[in-house]
C-alpha positions in Angstrom: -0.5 -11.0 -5.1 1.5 -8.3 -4.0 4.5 -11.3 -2.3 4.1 -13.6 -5.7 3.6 -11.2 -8.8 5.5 -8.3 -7.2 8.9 -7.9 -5.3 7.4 -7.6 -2.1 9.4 -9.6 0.5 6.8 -11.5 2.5 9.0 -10.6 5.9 8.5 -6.6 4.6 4.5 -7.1 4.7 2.9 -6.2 8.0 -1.0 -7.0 8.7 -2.8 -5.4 11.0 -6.2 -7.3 11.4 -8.6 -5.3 12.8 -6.3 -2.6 14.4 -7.5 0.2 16.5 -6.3 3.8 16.3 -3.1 3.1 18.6 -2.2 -0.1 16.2 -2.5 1.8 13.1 -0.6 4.9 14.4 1.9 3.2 16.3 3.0 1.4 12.9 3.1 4.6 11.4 5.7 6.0 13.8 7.6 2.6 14.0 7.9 2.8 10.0 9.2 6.4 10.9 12.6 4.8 12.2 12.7 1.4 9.8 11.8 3.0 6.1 14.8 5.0 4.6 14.8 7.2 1.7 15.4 4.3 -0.2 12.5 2.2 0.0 9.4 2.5 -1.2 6.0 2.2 0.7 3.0 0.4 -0.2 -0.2 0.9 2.3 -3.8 -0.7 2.0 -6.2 0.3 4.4 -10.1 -1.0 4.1 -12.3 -0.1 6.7 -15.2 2.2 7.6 -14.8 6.6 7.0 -16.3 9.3 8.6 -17.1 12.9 6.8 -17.0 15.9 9.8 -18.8 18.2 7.5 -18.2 21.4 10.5 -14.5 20.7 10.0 -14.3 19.7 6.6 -12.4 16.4 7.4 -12.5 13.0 6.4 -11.7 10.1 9.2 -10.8 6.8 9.1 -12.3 4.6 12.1 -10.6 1.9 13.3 -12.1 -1.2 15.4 -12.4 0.9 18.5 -13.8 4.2 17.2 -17.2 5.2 18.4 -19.8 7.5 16.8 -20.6 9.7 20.2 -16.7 10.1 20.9 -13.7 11.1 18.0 -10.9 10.4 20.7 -10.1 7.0 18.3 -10.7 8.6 14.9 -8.3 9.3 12.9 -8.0 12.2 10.7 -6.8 12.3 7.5 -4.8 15.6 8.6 -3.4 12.9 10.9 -2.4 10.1 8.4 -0.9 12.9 5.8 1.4 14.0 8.1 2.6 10.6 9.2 3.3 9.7 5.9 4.9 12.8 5.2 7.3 11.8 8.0 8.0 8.8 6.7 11.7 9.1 4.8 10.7 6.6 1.6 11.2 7.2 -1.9 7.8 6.9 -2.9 4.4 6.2 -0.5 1.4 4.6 -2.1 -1.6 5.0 0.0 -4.5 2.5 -1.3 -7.8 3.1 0.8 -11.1 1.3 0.7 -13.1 3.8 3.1 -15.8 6.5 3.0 -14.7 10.1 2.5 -10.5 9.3 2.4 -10.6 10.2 -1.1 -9.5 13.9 -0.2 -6.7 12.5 1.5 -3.5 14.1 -1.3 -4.0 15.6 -4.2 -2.8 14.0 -7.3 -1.2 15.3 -10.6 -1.4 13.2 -14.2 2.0 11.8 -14.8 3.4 10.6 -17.7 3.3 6.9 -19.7 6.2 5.7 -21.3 8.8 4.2 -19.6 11.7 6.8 -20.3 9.3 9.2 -18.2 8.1 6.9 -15.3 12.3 6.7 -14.8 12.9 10.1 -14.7 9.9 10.4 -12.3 11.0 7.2 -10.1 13.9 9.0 -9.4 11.7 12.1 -7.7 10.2 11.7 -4.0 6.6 11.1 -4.6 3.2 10.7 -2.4 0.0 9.1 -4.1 -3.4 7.8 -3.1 -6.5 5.6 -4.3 -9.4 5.4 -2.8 -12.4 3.8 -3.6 -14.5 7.3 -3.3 -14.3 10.9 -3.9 -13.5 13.4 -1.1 -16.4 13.9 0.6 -18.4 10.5 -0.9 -19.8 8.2 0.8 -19.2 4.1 -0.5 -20.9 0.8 -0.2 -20.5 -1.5 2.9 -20.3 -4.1 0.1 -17.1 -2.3 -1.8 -15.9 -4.0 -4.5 -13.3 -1.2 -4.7 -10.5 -4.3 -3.3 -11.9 -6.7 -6.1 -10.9 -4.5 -9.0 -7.7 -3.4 -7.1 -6.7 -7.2 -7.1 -8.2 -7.5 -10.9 -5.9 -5.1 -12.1 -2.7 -6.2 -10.1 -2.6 -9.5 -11.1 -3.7 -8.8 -14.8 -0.7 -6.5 -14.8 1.7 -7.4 -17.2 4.1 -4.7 -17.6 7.2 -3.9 -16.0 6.1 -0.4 -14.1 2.1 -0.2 -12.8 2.0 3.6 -12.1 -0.4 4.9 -9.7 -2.2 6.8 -12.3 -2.4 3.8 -14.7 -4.1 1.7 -11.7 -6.4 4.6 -10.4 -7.7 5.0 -14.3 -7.8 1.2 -14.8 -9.7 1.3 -11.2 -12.6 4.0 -12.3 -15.8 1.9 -12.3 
C-alpha cells in the first residue's frame, strides 16, 4: 500500500521480520546517520507490549525478550529518544502493541489544506497505537486491518495523522 498508493520508494522501505531488540535498535541508530532533516519517517511496529506498573513504563518486546529477564525489552523511554535523534522532518510512529499508546503525546491539528502546509513545514513527532497508555489489546488485533482500510480508502492529497488516528477509533 504504502509503495503503490503512496510515494514511498520501495528501496526506502526496510523490514525487519521478527527482529530482536539489537535489530530494532540498531536500525534506529543506522537511520540516525541516513535520514536528514529533510525526509520524512514512516514506522510500523506490531508485536507483543509490556506495562512495568513499579516504573510506570510501557515496553515493546521483541522476538528475544523474556518475561523473567528485561535485558531485551525495550522501553518506550528508549524508542522516544531514538526518534528524537533522528534529524527528519516529520516521524510517524504506527504501533500495534500493548501499552505503547503512552509513547508521545499528541495535540489536535488543523484540517484544511492551507493549515496542514503551514504545519508541514514545522518539525513534527506523532504516534498511533492500537491501545491507550496503560491498555492492554487483543492477540487477535485488528488495529493493522483498519490501518490498511483507511490507507487505501484514502483519497485525498494529505492523510494527517490525526485524520487517520480518528478514522482509526473503533
Amino acid at each position: 500500500t504504502l509503495t503503490t498508493k503512496y510515494n514511498f520508494e520501495p528501496e526506502n522501505v526496510i523490514l525487519l521480520k521478527n527482529p530482536g531488540k539489537a535489530d530494532i535498535i540498531g536500525k534506529l541508530h543506522e537511520l540516525r546517520s541516513k535520514v536528514t532533516s529533510a525526509d520524512n519517517l514512516l514506522i510500523f511496529y506490531a508485536g507483543h507490549g509490556f506495562w512495568d506498573e513499579g516504573m510506570q513504563v510501557g515496553y515493546w518486546l521483541p522476538k528475544d525478550a523474556r518475561k523473567d529477564n528485561p535485558v531485551n525489552w525495550i522501553p518506550n523511554t528508549d524508542l522516544t529518544n531514538y526518534l528524537g535523534a533522528i534529524k527528519s522532518k516529520h516521524t510517524l510512529l504506527i504501533a500495534d502493541a500493548c501499552f505503547s499508546g503512552g509513547i508521545f503525546k499528541t495535540r489536535a491539528a488543523f484540517s484544511n489544506s492551507y493549515a496542514i502546509e503551514m504545519l508541514y513545514q514545522m518539525n513534527s513527532r506523532k504516534a498511533i497505537t492500537s491501545g491507550l497508555s496503560g491498555q492492554e489489546v487483543p492477540d487477535k488485533s485488528v488495529f493493522t486491518q483498519y490501518l490498511l482500510k483507511n490507507l487505501n480508502e484514502n483519497d485525498q492529497e494529505y492523510l494527517p495523522a490525526e485524520e487517520l488516528y480518528s478514522k482509526m477509533k473503533m
